[in-house]
N, C-alpha and C positions, 0 to 999 in steps of 0.2 A: 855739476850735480849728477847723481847717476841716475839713471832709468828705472823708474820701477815697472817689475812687470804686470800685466794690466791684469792677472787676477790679485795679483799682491794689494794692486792699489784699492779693485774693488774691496778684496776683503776688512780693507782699512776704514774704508767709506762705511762699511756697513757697520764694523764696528761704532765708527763715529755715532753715527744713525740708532746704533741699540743703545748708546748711552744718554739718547733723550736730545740730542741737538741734529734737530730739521738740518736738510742742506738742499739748496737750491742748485739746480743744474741748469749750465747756459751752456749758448752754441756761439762762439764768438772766433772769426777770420778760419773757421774749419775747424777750431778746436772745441772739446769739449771741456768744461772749468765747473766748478763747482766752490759753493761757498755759504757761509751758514748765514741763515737769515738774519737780517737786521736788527737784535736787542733780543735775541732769544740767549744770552749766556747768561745777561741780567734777568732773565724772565724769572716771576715765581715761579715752586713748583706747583705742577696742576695737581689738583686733589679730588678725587668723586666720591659723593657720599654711596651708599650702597645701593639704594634705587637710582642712579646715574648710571651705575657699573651694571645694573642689570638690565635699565633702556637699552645703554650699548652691548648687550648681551644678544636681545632681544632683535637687535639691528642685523647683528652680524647672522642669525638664523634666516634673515630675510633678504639676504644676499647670499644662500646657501650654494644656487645653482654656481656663484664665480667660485667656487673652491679651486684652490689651485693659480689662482691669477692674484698679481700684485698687491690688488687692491684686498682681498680677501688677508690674504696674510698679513699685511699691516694692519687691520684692523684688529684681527686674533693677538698679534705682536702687541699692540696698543691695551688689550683688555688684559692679559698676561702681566703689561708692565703696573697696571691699575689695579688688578686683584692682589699683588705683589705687596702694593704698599698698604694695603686693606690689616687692621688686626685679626684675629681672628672672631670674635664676635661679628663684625661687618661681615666678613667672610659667609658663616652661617646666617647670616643673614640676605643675603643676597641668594642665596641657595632656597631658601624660605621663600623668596620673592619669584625667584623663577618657576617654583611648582605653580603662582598663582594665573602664569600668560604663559601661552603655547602658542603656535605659528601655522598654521596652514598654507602652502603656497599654490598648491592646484598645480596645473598642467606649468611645467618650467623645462627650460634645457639646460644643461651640465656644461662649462667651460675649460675643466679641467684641462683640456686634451688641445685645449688653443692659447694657451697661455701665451705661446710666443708671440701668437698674432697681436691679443692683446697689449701685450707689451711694448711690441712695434710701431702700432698703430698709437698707442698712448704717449710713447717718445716724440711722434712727428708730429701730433696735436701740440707738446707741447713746446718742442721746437720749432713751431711752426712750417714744417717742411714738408713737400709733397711726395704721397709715395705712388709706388709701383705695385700694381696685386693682381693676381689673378682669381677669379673671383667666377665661381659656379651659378652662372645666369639661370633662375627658376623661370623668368619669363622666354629664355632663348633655345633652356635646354642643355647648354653647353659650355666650357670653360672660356672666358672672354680676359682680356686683358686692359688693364682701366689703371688711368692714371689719375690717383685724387687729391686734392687739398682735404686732408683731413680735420672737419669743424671741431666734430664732438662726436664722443661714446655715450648710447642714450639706453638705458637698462629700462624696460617697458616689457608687463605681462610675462614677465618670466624668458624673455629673449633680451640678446644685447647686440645694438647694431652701430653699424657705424654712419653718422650723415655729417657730407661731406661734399663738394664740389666734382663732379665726373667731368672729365673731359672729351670722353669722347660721345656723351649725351648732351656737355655743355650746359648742365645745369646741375643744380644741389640734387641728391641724389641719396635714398637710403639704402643700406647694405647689411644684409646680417650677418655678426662675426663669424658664424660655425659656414656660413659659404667660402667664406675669404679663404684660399688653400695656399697662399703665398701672400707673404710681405715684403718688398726693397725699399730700404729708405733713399731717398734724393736728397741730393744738396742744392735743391731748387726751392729759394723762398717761396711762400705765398702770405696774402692778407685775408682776413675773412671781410668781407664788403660789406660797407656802413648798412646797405638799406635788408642785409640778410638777418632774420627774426627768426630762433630757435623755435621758440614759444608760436610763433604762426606758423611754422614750417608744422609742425607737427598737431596742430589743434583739431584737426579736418580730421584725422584720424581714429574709428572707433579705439582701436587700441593702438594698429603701429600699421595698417595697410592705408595706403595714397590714393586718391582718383580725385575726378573730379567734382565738386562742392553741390551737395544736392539736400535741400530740404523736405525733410520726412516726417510724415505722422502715422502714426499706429496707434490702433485700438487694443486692451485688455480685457481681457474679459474678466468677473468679479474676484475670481480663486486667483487669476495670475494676477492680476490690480495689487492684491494685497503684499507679496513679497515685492514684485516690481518697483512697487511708489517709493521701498526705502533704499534704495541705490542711488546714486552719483552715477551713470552710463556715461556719461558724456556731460564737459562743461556746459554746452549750448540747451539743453534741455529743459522742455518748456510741461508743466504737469496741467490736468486740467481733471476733477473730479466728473463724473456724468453718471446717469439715473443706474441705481439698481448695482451701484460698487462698482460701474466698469470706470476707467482709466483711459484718457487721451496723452500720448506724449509725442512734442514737436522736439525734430534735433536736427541741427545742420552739419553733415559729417560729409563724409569722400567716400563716394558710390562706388562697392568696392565687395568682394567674394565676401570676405568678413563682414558687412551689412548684412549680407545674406544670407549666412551660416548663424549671425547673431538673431534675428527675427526667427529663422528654420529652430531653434533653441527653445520656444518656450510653445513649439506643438501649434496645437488648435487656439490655446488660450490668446490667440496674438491675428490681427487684423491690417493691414497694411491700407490706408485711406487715399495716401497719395507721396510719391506721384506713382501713375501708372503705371508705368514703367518699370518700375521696383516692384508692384505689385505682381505683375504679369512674371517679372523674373523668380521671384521667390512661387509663386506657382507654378513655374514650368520645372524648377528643382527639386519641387515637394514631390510634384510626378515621377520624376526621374527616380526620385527616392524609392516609390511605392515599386515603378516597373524592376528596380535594380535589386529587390528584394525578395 
């Protein structure tokens, strides 16, 4: 059999893939193989009514920062082939639907321009394989070199990072993709370990910075009480009304710069009770604010 050459083959692949049949990619004795998933030729086809097609409309506006990576384009690909089979009333319709939800993302970063990383890092996730990266240390200052078993891609607050296994930290470890300035892949298995929990790895987190586990309570005062109470801040958060509109709230997060740019956020209206420590820090930065001004 002759050799195809490997954009040929890709191109075929993709083809495959536009015409609605998924394909699995495996890593088997150093080979890469590919094959269509199990009872997807028998599958129905899928059909979305027009509020379905504008959820997923809706979705992909909020994954706007990935433009340009994998995932973003399969998604766009996906609605494409769904508005596609849409009549044209559905069509109008869903147009009608979108004037009614708009998206705000606030503060986010742009992917575009990492696409490969992404791509790299997403290949070794899901061959299981460990890579090689170079990777722009914000705690060291400097370009380090780190070998990781890549777990997962975690999209949080508008950044996308990667948490994974460091080897030369020797423990799970998070990484933000727009640091990572190099990818090599390995032909070096790994296993993600039974007792490693996604969901606890990241819980301690107000948003996406680590430390370590410290119980907080802050005061509101009545003006901030009243937007504050209707948030979700943190899974662990504990409300408590008190005289005169103010607001108590207890939360157990990872004592961490972000803690403290989070509190410095809402001004005077906000009180830090305990622990000390936290208090004292978030007053020695307020100062720093006042003299740097």
């Amino acid at each position: 059999m002759a050799t195809r050459h490997p954009r040929t083959l890709r191109r075929d692949l993709d083809a495959i893939e536009s015409a609605g049949y998924p394909l699995l990619t495996e890593r088997i004795d150093g080979h890469t193989r590919w094959k269509l998933l199990d009872g997807i030729i028998n599958a129905p086809a899928l059909r979305l009514s027009p509020t379905e097609l504008m959820a997923l409309t809706v979705s992909r506006r909020l994954i706007a920062p990935l433009e340009g990576t994998a995932l973003y384009a399969s998604l766009v690909s996906a609605l494409g082939k769904a508005s596609a089979a849409l009549p044209p009333d559905g069509l109008n319709l869903v147009h009608q639907l979108e004037g009614t939800f708009s998206i705000g993302l606030g503060p986010h970063k742009r992917y575009k321009r990492y696409r490969e990383v992404v791509e790299r890092v997403t290949q070794a996730i899901v061959e299981k394989k460990r890579i090689q990266m170079r990777y722009d240390s914000s705690s060291r200052g400097r370009l380090t070199r780190r070998e990781v078993d890549p777990y997962r891609l975690w999209y949080a607050s508008g950044g996308l990072y990667l948490i994974g296994y460091c080897h030369s930290r020797t423990e799970p470890r998070m990484f933000a993709v727009e640091r990572i300035k190099s990818v090599t892949p390995t032909d070096l298995p790994y296993q993600i370990p039974l007792h490693f929990d996604f969901d606890a790895f990241v819980e301690d987190s107000l948003t996406v910075m680590r430390g370590p586990r410290i119980d907080v309570e802050v005061e509101f005062d009545k003006p901030t009480a009243a937007w504050a109470k209707d948030r979700i801040w943190h899974p662990s958060q504990q409300l408590k009304r008190l005289p005169g509109g103010r607001l108590r709230m207890t939360i157990t997060v990872a004592d961490s710069r972000e803690l403290v740019g989070w509190i410095l956020s809402f001004g005077s209206g906000v009180r830090v009770v305990r622990p000390e420590s936290l208090r004292m820090t978030v007053k020695q930065e307020a100062a720093t604010i006042v003299m740097s001004s």
